[in-house]
C-alpha positions in Angstrom: 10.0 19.1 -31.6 8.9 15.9 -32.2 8.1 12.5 -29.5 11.6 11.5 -30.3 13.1 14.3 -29.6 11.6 14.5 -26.2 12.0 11.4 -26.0 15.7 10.7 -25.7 15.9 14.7 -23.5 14.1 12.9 -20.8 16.0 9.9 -20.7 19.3 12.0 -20.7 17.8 14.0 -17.8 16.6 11.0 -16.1 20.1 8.9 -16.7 22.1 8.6 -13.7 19.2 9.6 -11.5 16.8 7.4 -12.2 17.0 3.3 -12.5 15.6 2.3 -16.0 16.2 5.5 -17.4 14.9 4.6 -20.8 11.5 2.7 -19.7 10.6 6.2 -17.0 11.1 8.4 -20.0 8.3 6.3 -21.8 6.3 6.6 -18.8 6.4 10.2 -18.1 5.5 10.9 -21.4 2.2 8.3 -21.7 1.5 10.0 -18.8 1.8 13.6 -20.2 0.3 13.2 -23.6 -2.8 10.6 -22.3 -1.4 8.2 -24.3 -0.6 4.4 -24.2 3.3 3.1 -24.4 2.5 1.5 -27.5 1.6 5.2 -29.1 4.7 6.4 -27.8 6.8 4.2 -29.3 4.8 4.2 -32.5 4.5 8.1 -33.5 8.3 8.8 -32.5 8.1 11.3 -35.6 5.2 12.9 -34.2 4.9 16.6 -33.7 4.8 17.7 -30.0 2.8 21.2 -28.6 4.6 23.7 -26.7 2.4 22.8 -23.7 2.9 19.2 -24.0 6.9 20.0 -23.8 6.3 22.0 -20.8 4.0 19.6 -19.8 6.3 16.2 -19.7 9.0 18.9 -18.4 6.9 19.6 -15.3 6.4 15.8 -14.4 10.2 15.0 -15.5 11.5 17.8 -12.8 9.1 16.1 -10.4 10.3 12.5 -10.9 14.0 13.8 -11.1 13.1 15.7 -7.4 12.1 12.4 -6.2 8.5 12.0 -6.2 7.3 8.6 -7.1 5.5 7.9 -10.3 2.7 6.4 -8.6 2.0 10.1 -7.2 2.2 11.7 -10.5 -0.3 9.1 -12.2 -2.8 9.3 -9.2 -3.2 5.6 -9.2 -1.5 2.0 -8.2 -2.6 -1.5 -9.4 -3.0 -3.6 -6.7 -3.8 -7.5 -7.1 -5.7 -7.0 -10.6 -7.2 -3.5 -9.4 -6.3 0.0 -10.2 -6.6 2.5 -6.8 -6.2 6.3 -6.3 -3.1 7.1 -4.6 -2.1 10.7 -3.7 0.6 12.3 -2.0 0.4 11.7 1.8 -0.5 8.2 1.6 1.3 5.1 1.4 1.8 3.9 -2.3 0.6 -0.2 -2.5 3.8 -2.7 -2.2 3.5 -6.3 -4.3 4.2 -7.7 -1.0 1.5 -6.6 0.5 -0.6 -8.8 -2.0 0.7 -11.8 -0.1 -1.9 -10.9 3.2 -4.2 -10.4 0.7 -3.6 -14.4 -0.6 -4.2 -15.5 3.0 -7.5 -14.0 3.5 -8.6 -15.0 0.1 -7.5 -18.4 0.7 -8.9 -19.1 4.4 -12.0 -17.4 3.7 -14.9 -16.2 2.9 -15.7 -14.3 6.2 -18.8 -12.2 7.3 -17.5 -9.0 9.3 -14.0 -7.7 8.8 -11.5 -5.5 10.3 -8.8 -3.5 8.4 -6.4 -1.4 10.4 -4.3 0.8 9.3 -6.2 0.2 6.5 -4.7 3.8 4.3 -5.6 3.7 1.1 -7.8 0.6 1.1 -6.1 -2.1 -0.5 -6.3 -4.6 1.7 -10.0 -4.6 2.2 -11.3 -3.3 -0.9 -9.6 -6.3 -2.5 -10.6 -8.2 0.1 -14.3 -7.2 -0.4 -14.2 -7.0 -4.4 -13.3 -10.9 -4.8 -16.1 -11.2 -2.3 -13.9 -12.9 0.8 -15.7 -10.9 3.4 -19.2 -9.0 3.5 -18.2 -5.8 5.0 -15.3 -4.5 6.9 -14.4 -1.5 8.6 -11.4 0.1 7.7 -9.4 2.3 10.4 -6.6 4.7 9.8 -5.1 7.9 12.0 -4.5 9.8 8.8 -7.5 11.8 7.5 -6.0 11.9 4.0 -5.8 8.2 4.1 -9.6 8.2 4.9 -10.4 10.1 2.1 -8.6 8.0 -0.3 -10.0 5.0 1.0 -13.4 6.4 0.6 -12.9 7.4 -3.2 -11.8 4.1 -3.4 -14.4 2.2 -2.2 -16.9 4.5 -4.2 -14.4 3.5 -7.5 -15.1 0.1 -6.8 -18.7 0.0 -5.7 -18.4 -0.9 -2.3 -18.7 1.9 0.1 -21.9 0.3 1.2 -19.9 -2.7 2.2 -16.6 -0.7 3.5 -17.1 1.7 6.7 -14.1 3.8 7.9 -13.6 5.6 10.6 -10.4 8.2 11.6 -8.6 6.7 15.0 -5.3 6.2 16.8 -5.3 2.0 17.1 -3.4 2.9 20.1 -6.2 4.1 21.5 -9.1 2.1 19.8 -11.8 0.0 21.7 -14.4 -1.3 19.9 -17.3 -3.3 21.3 -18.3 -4.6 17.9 -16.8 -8.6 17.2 -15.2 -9.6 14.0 -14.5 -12.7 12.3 -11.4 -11.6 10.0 -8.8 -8.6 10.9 -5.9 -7.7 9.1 -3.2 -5.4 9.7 -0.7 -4.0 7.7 0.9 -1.4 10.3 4.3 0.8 9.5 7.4 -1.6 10.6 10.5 -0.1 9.5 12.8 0.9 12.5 13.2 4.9 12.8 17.1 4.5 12.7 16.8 3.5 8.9 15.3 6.5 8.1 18.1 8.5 6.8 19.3 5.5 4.6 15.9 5.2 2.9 15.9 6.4 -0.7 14.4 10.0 -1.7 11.7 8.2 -3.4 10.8 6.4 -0.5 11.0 9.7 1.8 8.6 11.3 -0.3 5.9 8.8 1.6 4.0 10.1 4.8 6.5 9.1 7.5 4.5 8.1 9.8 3.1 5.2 7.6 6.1 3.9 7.5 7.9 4.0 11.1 7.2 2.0 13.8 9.0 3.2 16.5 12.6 2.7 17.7 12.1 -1.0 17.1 9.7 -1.2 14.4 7.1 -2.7 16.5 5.9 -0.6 18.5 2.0 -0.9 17.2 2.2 -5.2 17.1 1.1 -4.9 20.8 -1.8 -3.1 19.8 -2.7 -5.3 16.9 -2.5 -8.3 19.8 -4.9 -7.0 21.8 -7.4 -5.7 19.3 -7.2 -9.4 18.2 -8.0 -11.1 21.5 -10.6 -8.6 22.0 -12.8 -8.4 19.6 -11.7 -11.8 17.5 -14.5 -14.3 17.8 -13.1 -17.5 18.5 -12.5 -19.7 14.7 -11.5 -16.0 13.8 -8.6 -15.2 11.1 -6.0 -12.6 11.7 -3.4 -11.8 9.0 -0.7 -9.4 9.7 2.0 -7.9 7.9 5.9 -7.9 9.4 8.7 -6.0 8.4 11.1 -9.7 6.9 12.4 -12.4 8.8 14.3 -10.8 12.0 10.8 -9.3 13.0 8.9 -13.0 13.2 10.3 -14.1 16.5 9.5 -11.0 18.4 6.0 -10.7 16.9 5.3 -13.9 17.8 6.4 -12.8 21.2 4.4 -10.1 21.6 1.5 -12.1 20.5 2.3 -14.9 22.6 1.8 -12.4 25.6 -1.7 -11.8 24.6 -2.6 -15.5 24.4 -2.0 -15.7 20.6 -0.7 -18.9 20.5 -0.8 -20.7 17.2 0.7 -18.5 14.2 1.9 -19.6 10.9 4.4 -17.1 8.4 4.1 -16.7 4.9 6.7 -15.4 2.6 6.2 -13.2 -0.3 7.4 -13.8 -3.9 10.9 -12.8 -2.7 11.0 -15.5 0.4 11.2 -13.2 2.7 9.2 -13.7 5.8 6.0 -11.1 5.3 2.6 -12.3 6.7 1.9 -13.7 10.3 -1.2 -15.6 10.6 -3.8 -17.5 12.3 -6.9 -18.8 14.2 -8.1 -17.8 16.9 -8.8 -20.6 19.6 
């Protein structure tokens, strides 16, 4: 059987199931064989092994089932980096990169905290274009941990990047920070069953936050007029534009006063930020 023979069996499997039927096909394959695109698309009239059939068959079954690509690869590019991702942790969003611009852009800052930090992305990046000197990334999930920690050894900066395992909820720290940053889970739990598969494949509870969605922004508000010193950045992540008056709210109640929004690439409302006075 050669590539293109596999080739166009993986698109008709994938057709109907999959958006960009055509372009996933490609993927899986690269992915299968260790190859780039561009070999794919070049060697169509290539010869394939019986294990590298039953190889892209495996992986095609499992993208068809709903598990997302970025699981199957074990890895996600993330503004200009590549991280480890593995099931039971949530996979990077573009959006996400737009907290990253505020940091990047207000700092450079000395001692950093990340919650809900899971795989890393926020403070490794932080850390690798050198807008903080060390963080400390927290994060209930022990998985999460891990990852983080391979990721920080990937990218030469575990000596910069401390993580500990806690519930935010219940987190007091004595320590003062000059940055922290927060990217908790905000989707309401009612949405849950109109998610896609792909999406529901993700650890749960990095995605819900509560009945509301905001059930941890409380928590973020008083971490930050805790241990913020005063002149300190905060950058948080939100859920779009119907969560920004309620956050603010909540933040308002902790003596958070001044808070600016930035949208992502799409214009939708996605970072809350500010000083601390």
């Amino acid at each position: 059987m050669t590539l293109r023979d596999v080739y166009r069996e993986t698109v008709s499997l994938f057709r109907g199931k999959i958006p960009n039927s055509h372009l996933e096909a490609i993927l899986i394959i690269s992915l299968a064989l260790d190859k780039p695109k561009e070999y794919i698309l070049a060697h169509q009239d290539l010869e394939i092994s019986p294990e590298e059939i039953e190889r892209i068959k495996e992986l095609s079954i499992k993208r068809v089932s709903g598990v997302p690509y970025a699981y199957l690869k074990k890895e996600k590019e993330f503004f200009g980096l590549n991280f480890y991702i593995d099931e039971g942790v949530l996979i990077p969003r573009p959006e996400t990169e737009t907290l990253v611009e505020v940091v990047l852009q207000e700092g450079p800052f000395i001692n950093g905290l990340d919650l809900f930090c899971g795989s890393g992305i926020i403070g490794l990046s932080t850390l690798y274009y050198n807008a903080c000197r060390r963080l400390l990334g927290v994060d209930i999930s022990s998985r999460s941990i891990e990852v983080a920690d391979i990721n920080a050894r990937r990218l030469g900066l575990s000596d910069r990047y401390r993580l500990i395992k806690a519930d935010v909820r219940s987190l007091y720290l004595e320590e003062e920070f000059d940055l922290i940053v927060a990217n908790p889970p905000y989707l309401p739990s009612s949405v849950w069953d109109s998610l896609d598969l792909e999406v529901k494949n993700e650890p749960k509870e990095a995605l819900l936050g509560g009945e509301d969605g905001l059930i941890f922004y409380p928590e973020i508000a008083r971490l930050i007029s805790e241990n913020l010193v005063e002149g300190g950045l905060f950058a948080v992540e939100i859920g779009g534009d119907e969560q920004v008056d309620r956050v603010k709210e909540i933040f308002m109640g902790y003596n958070i006063r001044k808070m600016k929004v930035k949208e992502d690439l799409a214009g939708i409302s996605r970072v809350i930020w500010g000083r601390k006075e």
